[in-house]
N, C-alpha and C positions, 0 to 999 in steps of 0.2 A: 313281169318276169318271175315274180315270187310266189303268185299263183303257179304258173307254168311249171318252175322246179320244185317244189310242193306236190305236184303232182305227178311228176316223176317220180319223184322219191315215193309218195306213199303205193304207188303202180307195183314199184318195183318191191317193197316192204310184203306186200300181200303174195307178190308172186312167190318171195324167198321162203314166206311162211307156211305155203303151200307146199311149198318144194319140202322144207326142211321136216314139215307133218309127216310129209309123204315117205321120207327116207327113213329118216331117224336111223335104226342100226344094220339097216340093210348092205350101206353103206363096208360094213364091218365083216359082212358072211353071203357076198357077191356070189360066191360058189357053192351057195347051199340053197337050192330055188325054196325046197319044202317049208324052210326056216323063214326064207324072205317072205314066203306067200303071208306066213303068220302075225309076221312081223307088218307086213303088208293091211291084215286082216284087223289090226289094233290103229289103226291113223286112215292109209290113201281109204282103202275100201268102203269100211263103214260111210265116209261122208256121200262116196258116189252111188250107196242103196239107197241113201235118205233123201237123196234129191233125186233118182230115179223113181222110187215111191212117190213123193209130194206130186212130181211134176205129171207122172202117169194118172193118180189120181185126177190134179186136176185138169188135166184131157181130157180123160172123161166125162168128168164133169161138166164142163164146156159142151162138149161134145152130146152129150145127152139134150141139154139147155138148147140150141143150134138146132138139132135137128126136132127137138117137138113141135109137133104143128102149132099154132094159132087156135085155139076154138074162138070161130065166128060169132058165137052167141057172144063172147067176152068184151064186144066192141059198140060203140052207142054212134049209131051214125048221125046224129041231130040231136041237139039240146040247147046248155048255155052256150052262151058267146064264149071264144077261147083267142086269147089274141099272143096270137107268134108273132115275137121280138128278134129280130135280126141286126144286131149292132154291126157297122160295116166302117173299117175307115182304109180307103185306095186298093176298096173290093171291086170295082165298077164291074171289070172285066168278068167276075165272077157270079156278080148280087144275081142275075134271072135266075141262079139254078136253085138258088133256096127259094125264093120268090113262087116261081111258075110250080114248084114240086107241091107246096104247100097250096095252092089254085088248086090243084089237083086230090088234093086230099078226099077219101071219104067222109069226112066230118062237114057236115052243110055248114056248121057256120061257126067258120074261121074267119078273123080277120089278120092281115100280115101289117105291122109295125116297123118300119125299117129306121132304124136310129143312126142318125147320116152323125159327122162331127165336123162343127164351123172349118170352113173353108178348102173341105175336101171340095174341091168343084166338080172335079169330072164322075166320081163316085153320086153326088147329088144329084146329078144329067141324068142319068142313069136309073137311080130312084124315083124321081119325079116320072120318069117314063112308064115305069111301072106301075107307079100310082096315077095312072089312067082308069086303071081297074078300082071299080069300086069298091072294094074290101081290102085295097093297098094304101096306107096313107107313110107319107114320110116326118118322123118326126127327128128335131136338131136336137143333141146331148146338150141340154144347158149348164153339165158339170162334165165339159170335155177331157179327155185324157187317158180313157180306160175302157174297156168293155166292161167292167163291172158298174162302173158311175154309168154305162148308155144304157144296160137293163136296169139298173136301180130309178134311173132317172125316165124311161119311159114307162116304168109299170106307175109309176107317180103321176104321168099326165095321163093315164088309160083308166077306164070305168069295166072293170071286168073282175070277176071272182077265179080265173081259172086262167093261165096262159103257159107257155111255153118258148125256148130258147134254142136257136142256130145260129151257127154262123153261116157265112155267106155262101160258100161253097158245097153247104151241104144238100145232097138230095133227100130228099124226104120221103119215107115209104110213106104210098098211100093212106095205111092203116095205122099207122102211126098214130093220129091223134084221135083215131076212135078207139083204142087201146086205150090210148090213156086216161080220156075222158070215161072208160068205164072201168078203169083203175080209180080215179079220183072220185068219180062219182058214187056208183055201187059199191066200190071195194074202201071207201073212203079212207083212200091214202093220200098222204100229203105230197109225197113227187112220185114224180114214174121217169124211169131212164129206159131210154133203148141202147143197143150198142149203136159205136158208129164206127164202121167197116172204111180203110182208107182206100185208096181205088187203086189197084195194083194194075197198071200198065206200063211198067218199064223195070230196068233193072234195082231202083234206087229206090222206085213205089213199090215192088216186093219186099223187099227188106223190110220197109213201114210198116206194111201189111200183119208181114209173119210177125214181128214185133208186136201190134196192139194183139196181136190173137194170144200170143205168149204172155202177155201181162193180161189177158181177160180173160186168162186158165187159168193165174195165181191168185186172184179175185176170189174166184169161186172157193178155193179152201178158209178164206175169212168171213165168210159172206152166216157159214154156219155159227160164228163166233156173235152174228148182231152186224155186223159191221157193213154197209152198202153203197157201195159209191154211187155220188150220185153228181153230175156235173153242171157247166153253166151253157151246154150245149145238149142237143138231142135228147130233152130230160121238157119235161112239164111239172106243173106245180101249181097251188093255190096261192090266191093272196093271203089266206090267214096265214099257210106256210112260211112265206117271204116274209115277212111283215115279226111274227116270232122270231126269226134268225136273224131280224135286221136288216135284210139285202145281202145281197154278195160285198163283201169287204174288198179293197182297191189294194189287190196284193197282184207280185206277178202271174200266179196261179189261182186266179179265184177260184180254179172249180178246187180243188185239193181243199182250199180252204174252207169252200162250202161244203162238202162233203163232212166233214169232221165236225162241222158246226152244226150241221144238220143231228149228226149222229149223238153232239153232245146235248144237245135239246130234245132228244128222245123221237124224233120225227116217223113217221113212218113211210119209208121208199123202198117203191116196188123196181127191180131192174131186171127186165127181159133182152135175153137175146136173141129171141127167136124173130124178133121186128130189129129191123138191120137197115139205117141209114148208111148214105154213101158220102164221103168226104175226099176233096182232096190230098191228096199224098207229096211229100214233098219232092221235088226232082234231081236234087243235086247232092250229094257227098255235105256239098259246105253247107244246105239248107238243113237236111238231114240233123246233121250235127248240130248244129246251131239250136234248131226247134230241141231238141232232147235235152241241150245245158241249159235252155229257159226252163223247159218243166222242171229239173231237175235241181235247179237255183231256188225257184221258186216252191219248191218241196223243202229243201232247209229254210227256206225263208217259213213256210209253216211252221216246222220242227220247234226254231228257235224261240218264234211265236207262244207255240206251247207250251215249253218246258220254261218259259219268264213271265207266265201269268195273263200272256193275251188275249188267251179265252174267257170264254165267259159261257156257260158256268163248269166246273173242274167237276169234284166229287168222284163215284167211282168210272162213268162214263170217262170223264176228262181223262184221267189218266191210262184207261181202257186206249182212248184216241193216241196220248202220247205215245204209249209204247206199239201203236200201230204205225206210227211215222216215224219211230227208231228202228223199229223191227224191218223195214222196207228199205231204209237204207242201208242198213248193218248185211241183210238181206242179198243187195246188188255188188257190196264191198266183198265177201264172201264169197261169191263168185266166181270170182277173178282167183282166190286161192284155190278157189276147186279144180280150175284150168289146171293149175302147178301140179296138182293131185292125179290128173287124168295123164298126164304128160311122164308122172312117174312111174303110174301101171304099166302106159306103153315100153317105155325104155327098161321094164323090167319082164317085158313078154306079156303080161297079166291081158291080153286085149280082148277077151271076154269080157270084163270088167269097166272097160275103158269105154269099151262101145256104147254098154248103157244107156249113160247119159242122150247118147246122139241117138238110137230109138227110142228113149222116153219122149225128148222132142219131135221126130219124127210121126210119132202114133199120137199127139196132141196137134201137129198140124195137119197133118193130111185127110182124114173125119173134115173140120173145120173147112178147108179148103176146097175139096170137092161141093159141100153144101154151097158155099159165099160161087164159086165155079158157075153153078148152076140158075144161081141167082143174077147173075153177071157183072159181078163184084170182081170179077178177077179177068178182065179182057184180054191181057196180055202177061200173061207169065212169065215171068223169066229164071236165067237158071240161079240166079241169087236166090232163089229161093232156100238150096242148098246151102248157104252159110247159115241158116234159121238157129242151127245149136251154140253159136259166135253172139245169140243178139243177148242171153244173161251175163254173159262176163265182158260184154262189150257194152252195157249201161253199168257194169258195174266199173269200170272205166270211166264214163261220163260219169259219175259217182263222185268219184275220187277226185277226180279233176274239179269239179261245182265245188266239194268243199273248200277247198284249198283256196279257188277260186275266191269263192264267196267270204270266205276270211281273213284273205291276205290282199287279192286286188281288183275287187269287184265294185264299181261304180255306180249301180244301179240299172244301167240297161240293159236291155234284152233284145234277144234278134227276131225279127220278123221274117219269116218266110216269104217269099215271093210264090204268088197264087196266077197260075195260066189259064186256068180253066180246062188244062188240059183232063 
């Protein structure tokens, strides 16, 4: 409960301050528009160019990234052995689609790893069937409890210089691993990330959708800064890589956490979008929500990580990191005052202004959308797709609630989505 009213109250603190930015003396000279626009033009306005600006930029950005082809020569269809990790725990239902996608790959020789966890039975049924195929073997987390102890603990029993990470659900483009492998090899970089696209076929998987496409627009403006996410999914990487970084550390969010660790060890990661795995989406309001306050949990769980000496090593990288995991959620919190901001242009006529925001979004999702369309990433549209301008003040929401959460009555768990296959 003191999570939950903590979270009220700070919901409603951001909205007041937005409101109150937004008025200030307007309030005073209701009857004098010319005065209020000025007045206007000193608080609401200025913030909704600036995030009109970022956000349009990084549309384009995105946008540009998406649509460049592939050069073909940039891909190695045959060389070293590369072995994809697939940690799985009461994936059964789900594990052939990363499985057979990766069978499939242009890269001759892959091998698939599937890292089962004691006494999942009907998920090992399942594995074991797969690992019919010869280039599929199943191996058991002998440090159960985590995806990051099942990749940390199967790259320890595998003899390979080069591997990569899925989860169970993921489709795997083709060319994915001949990308990589000529990222890692020729371009000798230490990771390669692809995006991964969630599969919008319903009203609840659009939302998801528009959602990673909006947070892999805001990427792109840091990415010129040094800074490259890089995850514990749809990404490849070296064993000298792993092995300098330690592994993926056993946090709720390994991938956040690797990423930053990567970053502070000077790594070098290449991230395309233009190679687009496919993942499931979640289906429900309460899945939805639930998956966004884990990541979300586990981003202060980073945070707090950083700023009390967790890392290793600091200097000026380290702290470059920190104020990139303050800046992101200070970022989401903000938001939600910008709402209070757009809500006072409207009520004061200003709706030139107001609109902004929602064609900044608009002209960053729909580029995007038509591409992933084409590709067949997007099977079923729906009209949710129209709340797309609702999803930055609505994680800045899930924001607000995680902290409060996380400091007043959080236990340690986190929720797991329910995976269909749909």
């Amino acid at each position: 409960m003191a999570g939950l009213g903590g979270s009220f109250f700070g919901t409603g603190l951001c909205l007041a301050v937005g409101v109150y930015n937004g008025v200030q003396e307007m309030t005073i000279i209701p009857d004098l528009p010319w005065i209020a626009f000025e007045v206007a033009t000193v608080s609401a306005i200025p913030a909704i160019l600036l995030f009109t600006f970022l956000a349009t930029l990084s549309g384009v950005l995105l946008t540009r990234e998406v649509y460049t082809s592939a050069d073909p020569d940039e891909r190695l269809l045959d060389g070293p052995r590369i072995e994809a990790v697939v940690p799985v725990y009461r994936d059964g239902g789900v594990l052939p689609t990363s499985v057979e996608s990766l069978l499939e790959s242009n890269y001759e020789n892959v091998g698939v790893a599937i890292v089962t966890e004691p006494g999942d039975t009907e998920t090992i049924e399942v594995a074991r069937e797969l690992a019919e195929h010869p280039d599929v073997r199943v191996l058991t987390n002998r440090q159960p409890g985590s995806k990051a102890r099942a990749i940390n603990d199967a790259i320890s029993q595998l003899d390979a210089d080069y591997y990569c990470a899925f989860d169970a659900d993921e489709w795997v483009d083709p060319d994915f691993v001949p990308r990589a492998m000529y990222e890692l090899i020729e371009n000798d970089r230490d990771i390669f990330q692809a995006r991964r696209v969630p599969r919008a076929n319903g009203a609840v998987e659009t939302l998801a959708y528009c959602e990673r496409l909006l947070f892999h627009a805001s990427y792109k403006l840091i990415e010129p800064l040094g800074f490259t996410y890089c995850r514990s999914s749809s990404s490849a990487f070296t064993r000298e890589a792993i092995e300098e970084v330690g592994g993926f550390n056993d946090v709720i969010t390994e991938d956040i956490d690797f990423a930053h660790t990567c970053f502070r060890h000077g790594l070098d990661v290449r991230q395309a979008r233009n190679i687009s795995n496919e993942m499931e989406a979640p289906h429900t309001l309460r899945d939805l929500w639930g998956q966004r306050k884990r990541w979300r949990l586990g981003h202060i769980e980073v945070f707090q990580k950083a700023i009390t000496g967790g890392f290793a090593p600091s200097g000026m990288r380290g702290h470059a990191s920190t104020l990139r995991l303050a800046t992101s959620l200070t970022a989401s919190v903000l938001m939600v005052a910008l709402l209070s901001k757009v809500a006072v242009l409207v009520y004061y006529g200003f709706y030139e202004y107001a609109l902004l925001p929602l064609l900044a979004v608009t002209a960053t999702v729909v580029p995007v959308l038509i591409n992933d369309w084409r590709q067949g990433h997007v099977p079923d549209l729906s009209w949710t797709v129209l709340l797309a301008p609702l999803i930055y003040p609505g994680f800045g929401l899930v924001t607000i609630r995680c902290v409060f959460e996380y400091f007043l009555s959080w236990d340690g768990e986190w929720y797991q989505v329910e995976k269909t296959g749909a």
